[in-house]
mmCIF file of the N, C-alpha and C atoms, coordinates in Angstrom:
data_MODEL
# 
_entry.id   MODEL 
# 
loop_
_atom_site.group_PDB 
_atom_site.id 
_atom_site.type_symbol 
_atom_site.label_atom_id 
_atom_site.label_alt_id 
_atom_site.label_comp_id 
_atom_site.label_asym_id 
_atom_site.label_entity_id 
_atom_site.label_seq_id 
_atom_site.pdbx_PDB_ins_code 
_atom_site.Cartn_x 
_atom_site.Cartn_y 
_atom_site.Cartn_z 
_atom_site.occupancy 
_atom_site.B_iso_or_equiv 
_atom_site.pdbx_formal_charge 
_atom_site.auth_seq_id 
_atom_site.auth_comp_id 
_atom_site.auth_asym_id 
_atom_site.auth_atom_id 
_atom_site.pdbx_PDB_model_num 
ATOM 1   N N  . UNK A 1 1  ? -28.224 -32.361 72.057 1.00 0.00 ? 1  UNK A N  1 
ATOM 2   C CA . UNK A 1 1  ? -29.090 -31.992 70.966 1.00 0.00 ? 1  UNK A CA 1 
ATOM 3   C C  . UNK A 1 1  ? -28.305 -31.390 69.800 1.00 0.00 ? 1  UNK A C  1 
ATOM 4   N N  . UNK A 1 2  ? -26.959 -30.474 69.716 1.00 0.00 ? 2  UNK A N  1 
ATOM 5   C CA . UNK A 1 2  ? -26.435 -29.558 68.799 1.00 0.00 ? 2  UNK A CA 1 
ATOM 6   C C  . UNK A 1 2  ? -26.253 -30.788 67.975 1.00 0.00 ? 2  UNK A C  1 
ATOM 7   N N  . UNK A 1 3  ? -25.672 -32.332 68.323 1.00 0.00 ? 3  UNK A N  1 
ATOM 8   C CA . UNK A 1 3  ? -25.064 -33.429 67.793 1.00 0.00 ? 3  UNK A CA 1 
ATOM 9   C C  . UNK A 1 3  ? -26.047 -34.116 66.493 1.00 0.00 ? 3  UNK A C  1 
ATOM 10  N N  . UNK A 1 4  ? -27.567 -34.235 67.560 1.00 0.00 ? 4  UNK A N  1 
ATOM 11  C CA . UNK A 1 4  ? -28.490 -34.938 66.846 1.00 0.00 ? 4  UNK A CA 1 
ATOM 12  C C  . UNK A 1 4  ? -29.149 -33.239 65.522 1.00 0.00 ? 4  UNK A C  1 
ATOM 13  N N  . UNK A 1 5  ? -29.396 -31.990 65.608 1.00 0.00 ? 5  UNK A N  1 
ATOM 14  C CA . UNK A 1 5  ? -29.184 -31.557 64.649 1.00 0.00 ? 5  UNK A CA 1 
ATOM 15  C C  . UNK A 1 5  ? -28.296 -31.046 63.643 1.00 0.00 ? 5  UNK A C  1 
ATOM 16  N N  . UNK A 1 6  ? -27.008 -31.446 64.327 1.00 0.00 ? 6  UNK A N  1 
ATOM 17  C CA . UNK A 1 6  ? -26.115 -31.102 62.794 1.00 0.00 ? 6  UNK A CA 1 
ATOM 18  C C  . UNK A 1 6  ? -25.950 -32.644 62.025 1.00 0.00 ? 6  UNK A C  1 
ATOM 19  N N  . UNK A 1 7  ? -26.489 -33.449 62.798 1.00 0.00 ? 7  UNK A N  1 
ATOM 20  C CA . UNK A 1 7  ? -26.618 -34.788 62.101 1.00 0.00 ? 7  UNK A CA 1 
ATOM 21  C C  . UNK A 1 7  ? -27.807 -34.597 60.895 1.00 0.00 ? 7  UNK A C  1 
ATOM 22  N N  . UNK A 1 8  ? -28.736 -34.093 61.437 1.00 0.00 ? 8  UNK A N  1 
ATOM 23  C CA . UNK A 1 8  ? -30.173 -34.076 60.645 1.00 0.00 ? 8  UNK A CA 1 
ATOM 24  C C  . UNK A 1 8  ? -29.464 -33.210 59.359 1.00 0.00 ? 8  UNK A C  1 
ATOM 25  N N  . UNK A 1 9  ? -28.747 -32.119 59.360 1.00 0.00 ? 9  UNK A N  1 
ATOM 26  C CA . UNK A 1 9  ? -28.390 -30.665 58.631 1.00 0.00 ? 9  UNK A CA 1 
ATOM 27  C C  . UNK A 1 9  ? -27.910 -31.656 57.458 1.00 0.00 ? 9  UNK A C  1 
ATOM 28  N N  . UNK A 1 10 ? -26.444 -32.682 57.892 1.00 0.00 ? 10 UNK A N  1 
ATOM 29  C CA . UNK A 1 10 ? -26.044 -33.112 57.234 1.00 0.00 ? 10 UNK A CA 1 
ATOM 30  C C  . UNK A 1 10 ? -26.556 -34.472 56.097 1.00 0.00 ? 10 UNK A C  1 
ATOM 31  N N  . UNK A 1 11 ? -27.521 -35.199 57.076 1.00 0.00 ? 11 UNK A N  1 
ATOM 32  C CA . UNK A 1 11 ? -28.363 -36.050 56.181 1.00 0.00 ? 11 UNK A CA 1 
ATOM 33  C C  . UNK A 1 11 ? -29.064 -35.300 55.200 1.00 0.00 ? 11 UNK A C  1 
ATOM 34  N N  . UNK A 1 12 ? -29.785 -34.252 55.362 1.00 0.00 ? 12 UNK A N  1 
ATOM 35  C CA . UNK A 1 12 ? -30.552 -33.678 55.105 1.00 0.00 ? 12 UNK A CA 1 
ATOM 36  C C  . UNK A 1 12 ? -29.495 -33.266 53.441 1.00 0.00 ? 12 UNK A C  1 
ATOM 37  N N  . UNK A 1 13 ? -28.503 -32.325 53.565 1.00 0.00 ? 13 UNK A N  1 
ATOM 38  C CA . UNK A 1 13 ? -27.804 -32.122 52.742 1.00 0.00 ? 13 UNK A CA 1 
ATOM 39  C C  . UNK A 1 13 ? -27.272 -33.235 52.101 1.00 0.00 ? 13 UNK A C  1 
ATOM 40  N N  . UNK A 1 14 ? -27.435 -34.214 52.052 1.00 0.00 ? 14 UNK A N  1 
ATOM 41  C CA . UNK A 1 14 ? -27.172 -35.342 51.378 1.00 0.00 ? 14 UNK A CA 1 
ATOM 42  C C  . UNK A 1 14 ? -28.265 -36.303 50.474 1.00 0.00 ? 14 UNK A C  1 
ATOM 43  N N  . UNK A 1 15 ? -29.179 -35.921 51.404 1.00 0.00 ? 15 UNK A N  1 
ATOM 44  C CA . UNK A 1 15 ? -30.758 -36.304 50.466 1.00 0.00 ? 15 UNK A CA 1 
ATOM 45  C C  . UNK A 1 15 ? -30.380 -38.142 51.407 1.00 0.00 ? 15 UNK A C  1 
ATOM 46  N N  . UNK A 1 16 ? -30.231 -38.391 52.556 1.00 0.00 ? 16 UNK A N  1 
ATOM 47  C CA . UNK A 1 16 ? -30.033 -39.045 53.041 1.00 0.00 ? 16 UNK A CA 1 
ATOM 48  C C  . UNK A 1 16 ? -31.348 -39.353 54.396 1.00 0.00 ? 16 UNK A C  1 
ATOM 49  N N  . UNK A 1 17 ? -32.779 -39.459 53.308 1.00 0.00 ? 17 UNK A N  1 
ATOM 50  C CA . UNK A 1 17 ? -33.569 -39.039 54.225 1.00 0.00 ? 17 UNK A CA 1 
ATOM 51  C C  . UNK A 1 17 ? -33.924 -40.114 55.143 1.00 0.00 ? 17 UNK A C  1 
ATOM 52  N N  . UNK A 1 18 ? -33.467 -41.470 55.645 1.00 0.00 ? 18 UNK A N  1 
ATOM 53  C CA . UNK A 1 18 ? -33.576 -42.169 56.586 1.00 0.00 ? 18 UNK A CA 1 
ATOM 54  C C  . UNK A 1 18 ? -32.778 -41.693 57.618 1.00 0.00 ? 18 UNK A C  1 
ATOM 55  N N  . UNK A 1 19 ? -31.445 -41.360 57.248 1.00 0.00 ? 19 UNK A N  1 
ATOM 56  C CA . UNK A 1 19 ? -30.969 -40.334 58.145 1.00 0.00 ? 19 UNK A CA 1 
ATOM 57  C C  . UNK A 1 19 ? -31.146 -39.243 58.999 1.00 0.00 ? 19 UNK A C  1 
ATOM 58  N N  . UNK A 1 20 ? -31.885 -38.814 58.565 1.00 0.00 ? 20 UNK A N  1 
ATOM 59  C CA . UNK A 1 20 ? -32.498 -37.093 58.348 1.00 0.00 ? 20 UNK A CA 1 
ATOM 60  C C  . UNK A 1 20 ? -33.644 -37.578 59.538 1.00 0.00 ? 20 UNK A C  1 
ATOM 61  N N  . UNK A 1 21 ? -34.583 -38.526 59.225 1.00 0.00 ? 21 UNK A N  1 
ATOM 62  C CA . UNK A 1 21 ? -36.100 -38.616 59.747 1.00 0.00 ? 21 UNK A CA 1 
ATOM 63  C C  . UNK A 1 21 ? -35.846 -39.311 60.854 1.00 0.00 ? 21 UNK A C  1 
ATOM 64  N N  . UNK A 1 22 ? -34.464 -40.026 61.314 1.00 0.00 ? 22 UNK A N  1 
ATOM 65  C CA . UNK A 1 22 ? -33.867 -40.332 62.565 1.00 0.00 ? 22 UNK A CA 1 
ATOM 66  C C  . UNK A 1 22 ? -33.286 -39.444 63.449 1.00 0.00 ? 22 UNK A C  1 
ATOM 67  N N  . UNK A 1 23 ? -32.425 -38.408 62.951 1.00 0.00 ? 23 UNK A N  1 
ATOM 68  C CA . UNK A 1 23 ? -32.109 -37.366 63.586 1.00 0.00 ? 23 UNK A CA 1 
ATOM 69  C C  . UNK A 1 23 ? -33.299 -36.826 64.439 1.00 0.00 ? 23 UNK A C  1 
ATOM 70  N N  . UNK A 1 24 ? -34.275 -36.222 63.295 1.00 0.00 ? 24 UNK A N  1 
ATOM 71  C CA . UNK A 1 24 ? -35.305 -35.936 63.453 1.00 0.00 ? 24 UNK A CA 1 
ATOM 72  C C  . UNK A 1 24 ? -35.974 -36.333 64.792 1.00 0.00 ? 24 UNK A C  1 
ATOM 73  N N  . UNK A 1 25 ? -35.876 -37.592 64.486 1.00 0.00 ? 25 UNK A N  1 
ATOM 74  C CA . UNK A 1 25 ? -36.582 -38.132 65.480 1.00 0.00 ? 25 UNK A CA 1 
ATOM 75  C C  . UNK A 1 25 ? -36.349 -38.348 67.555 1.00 0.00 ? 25 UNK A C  1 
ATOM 76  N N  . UNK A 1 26 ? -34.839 -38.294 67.127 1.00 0.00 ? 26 UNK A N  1 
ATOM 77  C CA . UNK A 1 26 ? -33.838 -38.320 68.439 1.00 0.00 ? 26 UNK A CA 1 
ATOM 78  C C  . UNK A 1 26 ? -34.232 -36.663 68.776 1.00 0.00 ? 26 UNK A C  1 
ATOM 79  N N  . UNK A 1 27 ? -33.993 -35.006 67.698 1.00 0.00 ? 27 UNK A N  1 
ATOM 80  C CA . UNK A 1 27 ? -34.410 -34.405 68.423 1.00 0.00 ? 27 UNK A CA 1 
ATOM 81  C C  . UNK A 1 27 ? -35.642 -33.908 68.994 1.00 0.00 ? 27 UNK A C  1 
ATOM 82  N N  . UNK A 1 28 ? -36.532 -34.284 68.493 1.00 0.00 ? 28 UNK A N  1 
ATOM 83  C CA . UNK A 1 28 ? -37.865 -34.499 69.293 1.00 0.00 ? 28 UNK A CA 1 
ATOM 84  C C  . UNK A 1 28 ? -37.846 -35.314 70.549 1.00 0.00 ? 28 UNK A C  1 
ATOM 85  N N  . UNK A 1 29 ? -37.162 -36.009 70.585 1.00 0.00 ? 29 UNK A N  1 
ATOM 86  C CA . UNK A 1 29 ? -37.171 -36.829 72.003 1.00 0.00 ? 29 UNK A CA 1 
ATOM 87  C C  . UNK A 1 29 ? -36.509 -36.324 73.230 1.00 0.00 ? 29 UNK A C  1 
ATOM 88  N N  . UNK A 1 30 ? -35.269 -35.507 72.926 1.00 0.00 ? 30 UNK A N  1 
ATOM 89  C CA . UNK A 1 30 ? -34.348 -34.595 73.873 1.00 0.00 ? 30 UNK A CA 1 
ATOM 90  C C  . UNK A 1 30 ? -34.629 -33.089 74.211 1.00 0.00 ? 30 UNK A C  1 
ATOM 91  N N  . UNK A 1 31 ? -35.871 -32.725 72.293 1.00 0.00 ? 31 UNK A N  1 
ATOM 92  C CA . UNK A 1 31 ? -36.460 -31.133 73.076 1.00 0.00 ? 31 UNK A CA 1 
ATOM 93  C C  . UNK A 1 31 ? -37.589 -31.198 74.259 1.00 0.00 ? 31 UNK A C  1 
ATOM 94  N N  . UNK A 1 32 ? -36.516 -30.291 75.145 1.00 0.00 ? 32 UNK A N  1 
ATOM 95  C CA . UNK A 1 32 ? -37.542 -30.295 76.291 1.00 0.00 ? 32 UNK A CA 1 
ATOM 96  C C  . UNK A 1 32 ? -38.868 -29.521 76.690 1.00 0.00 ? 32 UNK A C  1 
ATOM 97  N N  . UNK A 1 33 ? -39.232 -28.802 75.224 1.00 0.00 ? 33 UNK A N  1 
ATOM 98  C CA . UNK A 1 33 ? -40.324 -28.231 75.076 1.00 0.00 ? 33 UNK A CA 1 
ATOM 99  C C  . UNK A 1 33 ? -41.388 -28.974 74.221 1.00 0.00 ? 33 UNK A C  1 
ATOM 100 N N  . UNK A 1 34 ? -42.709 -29.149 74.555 1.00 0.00 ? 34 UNK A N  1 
ATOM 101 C CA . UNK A 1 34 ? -43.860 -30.220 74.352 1.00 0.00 ? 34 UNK A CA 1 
ATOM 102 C C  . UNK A 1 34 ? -43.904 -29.366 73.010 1.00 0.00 ? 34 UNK A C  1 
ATOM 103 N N  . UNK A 1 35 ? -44.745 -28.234 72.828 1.00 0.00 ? 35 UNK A N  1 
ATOM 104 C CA . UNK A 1 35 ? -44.553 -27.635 71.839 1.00 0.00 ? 35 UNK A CA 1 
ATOM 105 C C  . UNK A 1 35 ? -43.877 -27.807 70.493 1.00 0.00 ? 35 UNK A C  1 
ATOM 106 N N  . UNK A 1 36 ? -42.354 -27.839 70.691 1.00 0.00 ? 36 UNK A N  1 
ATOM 107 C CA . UNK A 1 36 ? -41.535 -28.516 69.534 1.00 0.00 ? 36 UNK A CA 1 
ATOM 108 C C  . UNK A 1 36 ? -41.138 -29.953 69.365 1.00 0.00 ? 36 UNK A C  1 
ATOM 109 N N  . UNK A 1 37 ? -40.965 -30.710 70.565 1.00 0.00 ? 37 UNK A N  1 
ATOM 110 C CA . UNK A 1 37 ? -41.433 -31.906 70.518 1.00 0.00 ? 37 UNK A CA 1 
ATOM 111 C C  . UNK A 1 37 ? -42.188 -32.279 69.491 1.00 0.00 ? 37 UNK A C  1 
ATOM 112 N N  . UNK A 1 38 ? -43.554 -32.030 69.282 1.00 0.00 ? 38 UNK A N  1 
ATOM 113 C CA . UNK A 1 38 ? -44.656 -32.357 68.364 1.00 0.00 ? 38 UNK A CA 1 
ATOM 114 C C  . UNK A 1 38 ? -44.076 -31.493 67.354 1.00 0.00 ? 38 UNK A C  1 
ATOM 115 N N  . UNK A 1 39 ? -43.310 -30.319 67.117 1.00 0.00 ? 39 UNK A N  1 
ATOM 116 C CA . UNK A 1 39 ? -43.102 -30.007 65.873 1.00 0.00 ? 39 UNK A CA 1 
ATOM 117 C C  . UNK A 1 39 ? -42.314 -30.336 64.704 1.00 0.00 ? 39 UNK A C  1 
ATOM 118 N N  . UNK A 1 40 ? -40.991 -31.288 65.726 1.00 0.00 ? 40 UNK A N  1 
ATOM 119 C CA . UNK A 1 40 ? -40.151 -31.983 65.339 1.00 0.00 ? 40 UNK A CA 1 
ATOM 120 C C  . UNK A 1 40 ? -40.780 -33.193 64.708 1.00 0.00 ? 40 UNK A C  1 
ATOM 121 N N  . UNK A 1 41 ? -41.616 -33.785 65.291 1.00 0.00 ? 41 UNK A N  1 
ATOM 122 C CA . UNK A 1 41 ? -42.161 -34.773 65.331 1.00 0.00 ? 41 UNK A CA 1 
ATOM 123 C C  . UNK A 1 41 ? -43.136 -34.896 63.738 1.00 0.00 ? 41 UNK A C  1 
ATOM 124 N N  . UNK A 1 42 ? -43.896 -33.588 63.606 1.00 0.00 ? 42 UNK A N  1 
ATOM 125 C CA . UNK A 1 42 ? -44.730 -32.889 62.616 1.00 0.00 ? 42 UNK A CA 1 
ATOM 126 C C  . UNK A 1 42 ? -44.005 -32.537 61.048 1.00 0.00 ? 42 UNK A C  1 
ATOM 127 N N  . UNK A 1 43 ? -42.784 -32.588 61.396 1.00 0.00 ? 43 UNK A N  1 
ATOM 128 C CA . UNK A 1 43 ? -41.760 -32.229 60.492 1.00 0.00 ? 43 UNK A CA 1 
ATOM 129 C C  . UNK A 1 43 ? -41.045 -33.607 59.917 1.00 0.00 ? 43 UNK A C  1 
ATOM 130 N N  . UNK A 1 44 ? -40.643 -34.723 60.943 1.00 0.00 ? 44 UNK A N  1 
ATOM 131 C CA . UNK A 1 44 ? -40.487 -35.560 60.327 1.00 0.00 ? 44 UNK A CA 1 
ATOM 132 C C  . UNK A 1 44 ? -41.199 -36.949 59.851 1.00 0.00 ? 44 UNK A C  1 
ATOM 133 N N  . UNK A 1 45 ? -43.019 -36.530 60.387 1.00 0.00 ? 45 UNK A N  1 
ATOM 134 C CA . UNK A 1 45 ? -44.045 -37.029 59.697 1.00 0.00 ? 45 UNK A CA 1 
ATOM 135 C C  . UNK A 1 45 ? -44.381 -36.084 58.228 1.00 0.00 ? 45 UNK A C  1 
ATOM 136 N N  . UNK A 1 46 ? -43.859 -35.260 57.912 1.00 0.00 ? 46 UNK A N  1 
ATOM 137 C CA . UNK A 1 46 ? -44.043 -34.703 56.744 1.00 0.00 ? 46 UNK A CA 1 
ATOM 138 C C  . UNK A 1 46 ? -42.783 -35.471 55.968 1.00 0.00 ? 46 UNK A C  1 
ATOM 139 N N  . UNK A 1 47 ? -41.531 -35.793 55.874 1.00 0.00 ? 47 UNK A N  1 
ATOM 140 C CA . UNK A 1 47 ? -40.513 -36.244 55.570 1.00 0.00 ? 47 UNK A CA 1 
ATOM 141 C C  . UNK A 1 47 ? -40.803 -37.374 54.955 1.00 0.00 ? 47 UNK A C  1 
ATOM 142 N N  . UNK A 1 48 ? -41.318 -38.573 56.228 1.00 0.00 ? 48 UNK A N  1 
ATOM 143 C CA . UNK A 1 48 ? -41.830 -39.960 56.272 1.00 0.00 ? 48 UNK A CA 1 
ATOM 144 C C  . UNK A 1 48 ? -42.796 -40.191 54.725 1.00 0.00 ? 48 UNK A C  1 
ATOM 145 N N  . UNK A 1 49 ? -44.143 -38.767 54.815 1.00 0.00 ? 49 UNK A N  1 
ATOM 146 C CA . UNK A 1 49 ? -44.567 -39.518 54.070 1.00 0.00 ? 49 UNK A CA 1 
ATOM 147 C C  . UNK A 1 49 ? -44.117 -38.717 52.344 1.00 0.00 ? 49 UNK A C  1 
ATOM 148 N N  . UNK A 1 50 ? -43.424 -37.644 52.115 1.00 0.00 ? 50 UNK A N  1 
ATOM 149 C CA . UNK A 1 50 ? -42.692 -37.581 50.971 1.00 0.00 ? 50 UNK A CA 1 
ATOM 150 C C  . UNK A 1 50 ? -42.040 -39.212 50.431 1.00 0.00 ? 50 UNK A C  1 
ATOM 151 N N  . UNK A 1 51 ? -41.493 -39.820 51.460 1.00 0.00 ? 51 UNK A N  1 
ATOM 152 C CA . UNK A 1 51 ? -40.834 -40.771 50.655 1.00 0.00 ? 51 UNK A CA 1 
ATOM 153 C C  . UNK A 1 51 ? -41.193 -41.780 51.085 1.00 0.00 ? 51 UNK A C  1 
ATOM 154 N N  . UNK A 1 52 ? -41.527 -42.548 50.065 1.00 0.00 ? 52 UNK A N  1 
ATOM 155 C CA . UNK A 1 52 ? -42.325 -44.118 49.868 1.00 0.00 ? 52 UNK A CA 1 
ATOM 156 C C  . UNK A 1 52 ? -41.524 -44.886 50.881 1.00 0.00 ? 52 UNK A C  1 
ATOM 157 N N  . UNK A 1 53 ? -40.100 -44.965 50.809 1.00 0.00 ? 53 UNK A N  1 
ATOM 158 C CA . UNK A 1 53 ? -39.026 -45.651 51.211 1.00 0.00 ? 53 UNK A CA 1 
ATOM 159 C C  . UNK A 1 53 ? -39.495 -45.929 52.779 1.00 0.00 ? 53 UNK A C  1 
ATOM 160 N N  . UNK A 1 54 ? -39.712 -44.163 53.514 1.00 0.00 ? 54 UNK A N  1 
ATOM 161 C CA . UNK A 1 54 ? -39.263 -44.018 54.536 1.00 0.00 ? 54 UNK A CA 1 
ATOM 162 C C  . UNK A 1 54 ? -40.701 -44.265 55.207 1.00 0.00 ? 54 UNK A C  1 
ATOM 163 N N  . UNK A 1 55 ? -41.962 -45.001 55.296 1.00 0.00 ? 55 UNK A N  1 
ATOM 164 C CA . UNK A 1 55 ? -42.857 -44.858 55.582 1.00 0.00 ? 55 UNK A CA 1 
ATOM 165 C C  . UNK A 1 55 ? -42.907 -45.462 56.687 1.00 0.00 ? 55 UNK A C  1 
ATOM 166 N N  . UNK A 1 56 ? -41.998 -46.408 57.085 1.00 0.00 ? 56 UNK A N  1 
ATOM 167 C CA . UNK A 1 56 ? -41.732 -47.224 58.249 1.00 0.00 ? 56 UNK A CA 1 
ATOM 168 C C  . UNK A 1 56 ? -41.541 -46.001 59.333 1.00 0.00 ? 56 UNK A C  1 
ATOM 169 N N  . UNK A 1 57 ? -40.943 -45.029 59.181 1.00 0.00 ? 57 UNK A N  1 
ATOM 170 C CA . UNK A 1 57 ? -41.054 -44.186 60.497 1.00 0.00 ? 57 UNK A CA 1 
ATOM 171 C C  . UNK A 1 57 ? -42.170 -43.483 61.111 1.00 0.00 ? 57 UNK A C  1 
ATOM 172 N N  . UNK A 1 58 ? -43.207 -43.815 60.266 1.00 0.00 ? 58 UNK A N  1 
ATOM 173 C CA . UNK A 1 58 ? -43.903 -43.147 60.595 1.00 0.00 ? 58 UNK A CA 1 
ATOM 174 C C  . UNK A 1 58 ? -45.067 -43.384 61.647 1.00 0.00 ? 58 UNK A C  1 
ATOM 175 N N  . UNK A 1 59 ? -44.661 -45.130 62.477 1.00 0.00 ? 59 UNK A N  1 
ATOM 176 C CA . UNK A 1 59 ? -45.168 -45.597 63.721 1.00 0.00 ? 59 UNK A CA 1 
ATOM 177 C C  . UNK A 1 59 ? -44.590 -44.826 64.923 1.00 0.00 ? 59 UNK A C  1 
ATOM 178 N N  . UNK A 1 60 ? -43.354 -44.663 64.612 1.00 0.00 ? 60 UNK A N  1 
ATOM 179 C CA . UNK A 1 60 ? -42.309 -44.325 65.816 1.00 0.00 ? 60 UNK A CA 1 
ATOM 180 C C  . UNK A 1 60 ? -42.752 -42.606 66.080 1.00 0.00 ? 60 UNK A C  1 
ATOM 181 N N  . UNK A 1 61 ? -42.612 -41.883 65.008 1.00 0.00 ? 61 UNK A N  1 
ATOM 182 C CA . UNK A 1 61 ? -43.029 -40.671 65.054 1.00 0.00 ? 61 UNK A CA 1 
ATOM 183 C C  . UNK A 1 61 ? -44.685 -40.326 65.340 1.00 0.00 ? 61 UNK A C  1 
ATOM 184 N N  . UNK A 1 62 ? -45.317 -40.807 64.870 1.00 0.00 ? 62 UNK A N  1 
ATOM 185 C CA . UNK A 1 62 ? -46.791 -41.017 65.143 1.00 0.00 ? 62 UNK A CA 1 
ATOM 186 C C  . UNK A 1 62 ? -46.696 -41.338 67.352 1.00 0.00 ? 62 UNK A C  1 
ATOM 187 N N  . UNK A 1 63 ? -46.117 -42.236 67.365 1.00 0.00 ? 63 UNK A N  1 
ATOM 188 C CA . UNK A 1 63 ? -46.363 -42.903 68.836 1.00 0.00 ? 63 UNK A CA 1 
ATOM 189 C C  . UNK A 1 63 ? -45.550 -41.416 69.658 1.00 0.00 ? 63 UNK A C  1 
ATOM 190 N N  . UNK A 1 64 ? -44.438 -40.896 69.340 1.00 0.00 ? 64 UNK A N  1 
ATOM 191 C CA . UNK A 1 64 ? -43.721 -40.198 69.927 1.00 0.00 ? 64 UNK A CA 1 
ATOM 192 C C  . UNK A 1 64 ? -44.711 -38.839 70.257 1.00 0.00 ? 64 UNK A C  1 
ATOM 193 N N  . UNK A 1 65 ? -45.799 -38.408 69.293 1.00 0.00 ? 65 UNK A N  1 
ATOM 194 C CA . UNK A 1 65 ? -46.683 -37.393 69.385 1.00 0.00 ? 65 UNK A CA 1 
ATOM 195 C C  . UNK A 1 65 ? -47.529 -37.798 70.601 1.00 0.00 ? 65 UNK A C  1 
ATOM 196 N N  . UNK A 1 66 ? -48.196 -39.315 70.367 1.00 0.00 ? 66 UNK A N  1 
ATOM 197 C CA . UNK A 1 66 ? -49.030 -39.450 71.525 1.00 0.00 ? 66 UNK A CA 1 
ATOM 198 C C  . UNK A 1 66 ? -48.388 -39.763 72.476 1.00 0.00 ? 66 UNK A C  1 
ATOM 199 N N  . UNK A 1 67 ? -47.361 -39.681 72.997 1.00 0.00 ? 67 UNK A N  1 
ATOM 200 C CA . UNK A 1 67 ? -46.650 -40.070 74.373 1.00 0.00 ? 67 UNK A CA 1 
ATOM 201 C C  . UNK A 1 67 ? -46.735 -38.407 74.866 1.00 0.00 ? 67 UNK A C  1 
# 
């Protein structure tokens, strides 16, 4: 997990937000708390829909909540 968020830190600092909303997305999948799971998840459905670009993630992140 330290890998997949200093990945996010660094997309993030780059304005590299397909990057960022992938990180994102990997650490929601490895936190082993349900709780942040969905918050991760909540965070990079807020991301998704800031940018027009990135709206495609927002099946994967959407599905990752209901799993």
């Amino acid at each position: 997990m330290p890998l997949f968020q200093k990945a996010y830190e660094l997309a993030e600092a780059q304005n590299e937000m397909r990057y960022a909303i992938d990180a994102i997305q990997m650490i929601a999948i490895v936190e082993p708390e349900p709780k942040d799971q969905v918050e991760w998840n909540l965070k990079g459905i807020a991301l998704a829909e800031s940018d027009p670009s990135q709206k495609g993630w927002l099946f994967a992140l959407l599905n990752n909540i209901g799993e």
